[in-house]
VONU-24115 format. One record per atom (N, C-alpha, C): residue in three letters; atom name; x, y, z. Coordinates in steps of 0.001 Angstrom, whole numbers, plus 500000, padded with zeros to 6 digits. Layout:
  res  atom      px      py      pz
  ALA    CA       X       Y       Z
...
//
This chain:
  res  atom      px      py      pz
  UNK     N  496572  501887  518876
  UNK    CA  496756  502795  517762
  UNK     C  498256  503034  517557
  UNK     N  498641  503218  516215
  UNK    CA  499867  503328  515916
  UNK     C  500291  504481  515131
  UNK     N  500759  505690  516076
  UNK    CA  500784  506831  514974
  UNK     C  501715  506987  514349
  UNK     N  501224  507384  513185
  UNK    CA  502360  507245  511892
  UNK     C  502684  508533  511076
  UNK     N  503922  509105  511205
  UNK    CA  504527  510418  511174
  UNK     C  504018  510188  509552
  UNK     N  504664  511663  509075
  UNK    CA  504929  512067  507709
  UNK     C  506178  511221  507267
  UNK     N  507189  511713  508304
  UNK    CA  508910  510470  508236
  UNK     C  508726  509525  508220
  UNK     N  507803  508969  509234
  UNK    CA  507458  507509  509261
  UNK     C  506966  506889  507806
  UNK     N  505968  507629  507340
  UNK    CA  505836  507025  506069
  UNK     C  506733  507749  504874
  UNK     N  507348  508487  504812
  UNK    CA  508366  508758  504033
  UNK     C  510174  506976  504478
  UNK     N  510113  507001  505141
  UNK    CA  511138  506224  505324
  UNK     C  510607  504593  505349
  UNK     N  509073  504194  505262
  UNK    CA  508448  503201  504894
  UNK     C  508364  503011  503309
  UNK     N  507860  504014  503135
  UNK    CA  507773  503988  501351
  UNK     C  509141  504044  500726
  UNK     N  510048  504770  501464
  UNK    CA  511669  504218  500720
  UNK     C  512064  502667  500637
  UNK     N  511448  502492  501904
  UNK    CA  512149  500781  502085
  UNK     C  511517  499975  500981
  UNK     N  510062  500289  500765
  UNK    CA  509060  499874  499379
  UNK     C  509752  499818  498621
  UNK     N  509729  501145  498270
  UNK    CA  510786  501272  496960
  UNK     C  512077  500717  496316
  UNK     N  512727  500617  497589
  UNK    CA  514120  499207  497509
  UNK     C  513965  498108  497221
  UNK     N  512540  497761  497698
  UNK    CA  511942  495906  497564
  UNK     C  511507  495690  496284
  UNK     N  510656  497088  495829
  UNK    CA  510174  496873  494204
  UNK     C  511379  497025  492772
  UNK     N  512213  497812  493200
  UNK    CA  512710  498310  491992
  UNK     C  513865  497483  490997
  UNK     N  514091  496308  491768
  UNK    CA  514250  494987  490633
  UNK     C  512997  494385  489942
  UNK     N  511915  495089  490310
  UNK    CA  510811  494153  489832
  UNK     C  510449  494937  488784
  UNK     N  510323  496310  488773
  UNK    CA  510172  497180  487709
  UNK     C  509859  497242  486563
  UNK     N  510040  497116  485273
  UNK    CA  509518  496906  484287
  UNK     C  509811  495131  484045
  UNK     N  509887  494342  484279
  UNK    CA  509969  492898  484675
  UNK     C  508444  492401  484636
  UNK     N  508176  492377  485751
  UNK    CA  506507  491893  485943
  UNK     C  505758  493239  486646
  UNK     N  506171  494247  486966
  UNK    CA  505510  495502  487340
  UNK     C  505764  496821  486552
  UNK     N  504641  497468  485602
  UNK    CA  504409  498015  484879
  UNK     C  503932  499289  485306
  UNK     N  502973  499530  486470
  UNK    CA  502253  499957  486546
  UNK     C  501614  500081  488067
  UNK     N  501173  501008  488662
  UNK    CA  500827  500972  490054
  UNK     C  499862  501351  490421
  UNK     N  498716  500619  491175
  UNK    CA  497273  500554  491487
  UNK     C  496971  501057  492944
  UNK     N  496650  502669  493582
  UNK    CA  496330  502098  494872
  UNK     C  494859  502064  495211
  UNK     N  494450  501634  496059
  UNK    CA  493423  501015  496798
  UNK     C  493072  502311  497728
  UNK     N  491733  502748  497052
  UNK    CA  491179  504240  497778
  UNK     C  491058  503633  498997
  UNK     N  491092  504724  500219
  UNK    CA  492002  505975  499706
  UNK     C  493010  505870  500162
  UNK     N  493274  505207  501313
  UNK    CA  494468  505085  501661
  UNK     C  495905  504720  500846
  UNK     N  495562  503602  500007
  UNK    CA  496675  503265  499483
  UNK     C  496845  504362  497914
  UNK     N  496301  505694  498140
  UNK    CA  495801  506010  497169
  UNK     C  497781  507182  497263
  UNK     N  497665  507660  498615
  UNK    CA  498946  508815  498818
  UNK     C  500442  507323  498315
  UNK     N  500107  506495  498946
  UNK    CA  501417  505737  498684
  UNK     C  501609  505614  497268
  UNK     N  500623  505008  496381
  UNK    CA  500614  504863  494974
  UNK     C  501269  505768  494600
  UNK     N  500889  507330  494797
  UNK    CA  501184  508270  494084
  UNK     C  502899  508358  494349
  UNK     N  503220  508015  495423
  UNK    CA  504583  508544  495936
  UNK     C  505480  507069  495126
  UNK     N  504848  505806  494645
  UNK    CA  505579  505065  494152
  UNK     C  505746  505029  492716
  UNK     N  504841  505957  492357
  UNK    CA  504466  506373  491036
  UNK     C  505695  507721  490594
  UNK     N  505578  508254  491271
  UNK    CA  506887  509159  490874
  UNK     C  508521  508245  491339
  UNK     N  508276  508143  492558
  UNK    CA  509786  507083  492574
  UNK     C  510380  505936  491786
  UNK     N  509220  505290  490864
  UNK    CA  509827  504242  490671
  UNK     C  509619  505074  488928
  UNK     N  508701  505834  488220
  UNK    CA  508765  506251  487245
  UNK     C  507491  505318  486551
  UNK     N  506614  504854  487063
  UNK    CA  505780  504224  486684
  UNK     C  504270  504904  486485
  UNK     N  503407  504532  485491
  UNK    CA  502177  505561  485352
  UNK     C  501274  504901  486456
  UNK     N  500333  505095  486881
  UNK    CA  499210  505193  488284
  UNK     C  498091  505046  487217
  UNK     N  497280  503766  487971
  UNK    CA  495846  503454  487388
  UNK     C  494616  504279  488213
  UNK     N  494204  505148  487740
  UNK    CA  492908  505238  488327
  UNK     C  491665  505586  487667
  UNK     N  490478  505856  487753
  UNK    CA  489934  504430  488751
  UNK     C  489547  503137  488640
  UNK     N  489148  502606  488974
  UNK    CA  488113  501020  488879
  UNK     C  489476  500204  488922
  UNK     N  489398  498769  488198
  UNK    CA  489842  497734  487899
  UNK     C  491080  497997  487060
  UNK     N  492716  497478  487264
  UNK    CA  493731  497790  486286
  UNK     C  493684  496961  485470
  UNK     N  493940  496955  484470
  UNK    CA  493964  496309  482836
  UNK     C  494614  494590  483015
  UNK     N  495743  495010  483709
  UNK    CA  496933  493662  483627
  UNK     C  497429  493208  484682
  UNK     N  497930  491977  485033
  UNK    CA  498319  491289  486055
  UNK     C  499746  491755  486578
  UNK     N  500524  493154  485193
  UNK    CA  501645  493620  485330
  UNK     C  501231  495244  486303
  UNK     N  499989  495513  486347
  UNK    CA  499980  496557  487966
  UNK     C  500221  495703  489170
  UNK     N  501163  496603  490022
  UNK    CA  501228  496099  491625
  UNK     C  499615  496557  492095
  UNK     N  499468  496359  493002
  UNK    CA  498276  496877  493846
  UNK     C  498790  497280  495304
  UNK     N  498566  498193  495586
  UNK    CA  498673  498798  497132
  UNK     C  497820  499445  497507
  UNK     N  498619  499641  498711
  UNK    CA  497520  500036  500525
  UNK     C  498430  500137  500944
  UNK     N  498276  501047  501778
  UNK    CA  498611  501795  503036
  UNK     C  499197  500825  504481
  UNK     N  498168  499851  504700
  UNK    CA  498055  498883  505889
  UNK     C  497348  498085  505002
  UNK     N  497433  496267  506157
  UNK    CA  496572  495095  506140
  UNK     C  496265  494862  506889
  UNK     N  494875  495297  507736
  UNK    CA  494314  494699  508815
  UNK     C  493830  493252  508378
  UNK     N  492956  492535  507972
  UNK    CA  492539  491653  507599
  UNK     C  493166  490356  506348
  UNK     N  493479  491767  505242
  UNK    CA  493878  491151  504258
  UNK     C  492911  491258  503450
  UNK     N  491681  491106  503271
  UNK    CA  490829  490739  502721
  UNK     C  490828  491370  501606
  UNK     N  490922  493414  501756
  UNK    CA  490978  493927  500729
  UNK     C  491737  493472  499471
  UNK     N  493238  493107  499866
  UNK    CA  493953  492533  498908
  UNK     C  494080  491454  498266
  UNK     N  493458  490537  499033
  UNK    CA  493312  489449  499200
  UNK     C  492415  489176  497830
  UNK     N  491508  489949  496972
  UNK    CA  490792  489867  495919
  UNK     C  491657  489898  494742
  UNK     N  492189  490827  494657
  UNK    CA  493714  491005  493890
  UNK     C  494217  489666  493754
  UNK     N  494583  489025  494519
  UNK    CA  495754  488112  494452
  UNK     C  494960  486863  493986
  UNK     N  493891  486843  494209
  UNK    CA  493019  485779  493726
  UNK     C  493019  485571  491945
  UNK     N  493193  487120  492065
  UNK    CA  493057  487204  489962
  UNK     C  494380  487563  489177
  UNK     N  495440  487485  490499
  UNK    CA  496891  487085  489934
  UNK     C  498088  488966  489970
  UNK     N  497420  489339  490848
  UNK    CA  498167  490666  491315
  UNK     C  499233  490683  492196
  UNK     N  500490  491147  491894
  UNK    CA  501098  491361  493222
  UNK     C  500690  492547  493540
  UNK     N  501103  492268  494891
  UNK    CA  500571  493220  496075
  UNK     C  502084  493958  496996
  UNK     N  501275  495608  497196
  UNK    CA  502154  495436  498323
  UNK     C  501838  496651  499366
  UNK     N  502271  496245  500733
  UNK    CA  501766  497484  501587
  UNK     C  502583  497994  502768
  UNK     N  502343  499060  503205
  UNK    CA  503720  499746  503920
  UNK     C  503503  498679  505752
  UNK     N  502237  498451  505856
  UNK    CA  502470  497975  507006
  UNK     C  501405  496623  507200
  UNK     N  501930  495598  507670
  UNK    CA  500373  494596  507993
  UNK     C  500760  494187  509364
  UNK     N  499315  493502  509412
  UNK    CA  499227  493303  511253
  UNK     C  499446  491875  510855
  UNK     N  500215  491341  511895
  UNK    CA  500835  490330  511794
  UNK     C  499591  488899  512055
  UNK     N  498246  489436  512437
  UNK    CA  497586  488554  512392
  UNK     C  496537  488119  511471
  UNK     N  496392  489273  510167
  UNK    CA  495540  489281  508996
  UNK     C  496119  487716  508355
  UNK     N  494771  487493  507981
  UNK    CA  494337  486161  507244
  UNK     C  495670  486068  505806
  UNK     N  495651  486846  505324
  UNK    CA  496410  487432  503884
  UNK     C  497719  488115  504635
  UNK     N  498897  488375  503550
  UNK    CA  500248  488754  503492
  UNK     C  500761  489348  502502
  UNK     N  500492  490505  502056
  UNK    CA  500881  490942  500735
  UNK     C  502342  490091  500237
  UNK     N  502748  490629  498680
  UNK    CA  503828  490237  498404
  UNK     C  504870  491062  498916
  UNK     N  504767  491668  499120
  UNK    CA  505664  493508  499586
  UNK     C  505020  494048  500589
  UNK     N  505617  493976  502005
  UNK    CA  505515  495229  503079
  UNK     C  506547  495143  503486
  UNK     N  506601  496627  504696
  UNK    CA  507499  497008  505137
  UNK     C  508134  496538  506325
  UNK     N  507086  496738  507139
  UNK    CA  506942  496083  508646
  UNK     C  505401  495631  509396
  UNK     N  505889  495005  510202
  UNK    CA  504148  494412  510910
  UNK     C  504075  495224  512044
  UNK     N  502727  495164  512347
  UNK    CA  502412  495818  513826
  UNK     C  500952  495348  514122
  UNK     N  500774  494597  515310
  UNK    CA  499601  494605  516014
  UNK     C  498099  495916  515839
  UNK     N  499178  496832  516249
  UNK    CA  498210  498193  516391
  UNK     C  497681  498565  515109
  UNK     N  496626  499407  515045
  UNK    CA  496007  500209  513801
  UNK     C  496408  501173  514073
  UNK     N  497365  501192  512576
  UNK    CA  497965  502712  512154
  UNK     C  497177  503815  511752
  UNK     N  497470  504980  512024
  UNK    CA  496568  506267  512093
  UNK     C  497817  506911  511217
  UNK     N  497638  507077  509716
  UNK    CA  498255  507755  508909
  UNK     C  498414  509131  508753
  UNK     N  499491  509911  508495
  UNK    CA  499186  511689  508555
  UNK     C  497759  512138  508287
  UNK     N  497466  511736  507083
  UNK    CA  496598  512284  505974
  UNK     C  494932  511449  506796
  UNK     N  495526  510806  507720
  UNK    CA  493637  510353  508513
  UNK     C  493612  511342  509761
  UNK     N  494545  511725  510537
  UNK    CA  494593  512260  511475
  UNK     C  493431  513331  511608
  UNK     N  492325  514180  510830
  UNK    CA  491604  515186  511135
  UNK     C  490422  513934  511357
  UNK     N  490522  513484  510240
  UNK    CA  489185  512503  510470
  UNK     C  489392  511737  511587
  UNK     N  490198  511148  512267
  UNK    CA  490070  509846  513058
  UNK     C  489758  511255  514415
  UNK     N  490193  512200  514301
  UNK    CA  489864  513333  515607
  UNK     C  488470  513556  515643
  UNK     N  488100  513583  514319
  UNK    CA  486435  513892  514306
  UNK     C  485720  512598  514844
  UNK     N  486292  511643  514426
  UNK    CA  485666  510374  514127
  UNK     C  485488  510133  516446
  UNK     N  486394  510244  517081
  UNK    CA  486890  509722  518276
  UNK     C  485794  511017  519473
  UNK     N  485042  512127  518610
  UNK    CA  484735  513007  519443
  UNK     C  483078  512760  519975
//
C-alpha cells in the first residue's frame, strides 16, 4: 500500500499540470474524470488549467483528456484510447498492461488516496 498525502497529491497534480498545459486548447479542450477516483483530480485540473469538466457518461470529442487517479491494470483507460482519447493519471504501476499518455510517477504499491482513506479503514475491518 502506498499512502498518499493531501501534499502528495497536491504536488502530483502540479507536476500534471506542467505536462498538460502546452497541450491546452491545442488538442485538449476539455477534462473527463473517471468515477470516482479520477473524479477529485479532474476537478482540480479543471480549475488549474481553466478548462470545463464533462460529467456524466461518455465525452462528446476526442479533444477531452480522460483521467484517474492511478493505473493498476490499465484497462480502465485503456477503452478511451482505443476510441482515440488522451489520457492521463497521477500515478501507474509500472506493471499495468496500458500507459497513459500523462502520469506523474510509477509505483508497484496500491495507492490509498486522502479521499479513500475512511473507506479502505472500513473496508480492512
Amino acid at each position: 500500500m502506498l499512502a498518499v498525502s493531501w501534499q502528495d497529491f497536491l504536488d502530483d497534480a502540479r507536476r500534471l499540470v506542467d505536462l498538460l498545459r502546452s497541450r491546452v486548447g491545442v488538442d485538449i479542450m476539455a477534462i473527463y474524470g473517471i468515477p470516482r477516483g479520477g473524479l477529485v483530480l479532474a476537478t482540480y485540473l479543471s480549475h488549474a488549467l481553466n478548462l470545463p469538466m464533462y460529467l456524466p457518461g461518455v465525452p462528446p470529442g476526442t479533444d477531452v483528456i480522460i483521467v484517474d487517479d492511478n493505473v493498476i491494470t490499465g484497462e480502465t483507460l485503456e477503452t478511451y484510447v482505443n476510441r482515440g482519447y488522451t489520457t492521463a493519471a497521477l500515478i501507474v504501476n509500472p506493471f499495468a498492461r496500458f500507459v497513459p499518455t500523462f502520469f506523474v510517477r510509477t509505483s508497484p504499491d496500491w495507492p490509498i488516496f486522502p479521499w479513500e482513506v475512511d473507506g479502505c479503514a472500513e473496508m480492512s475491518k
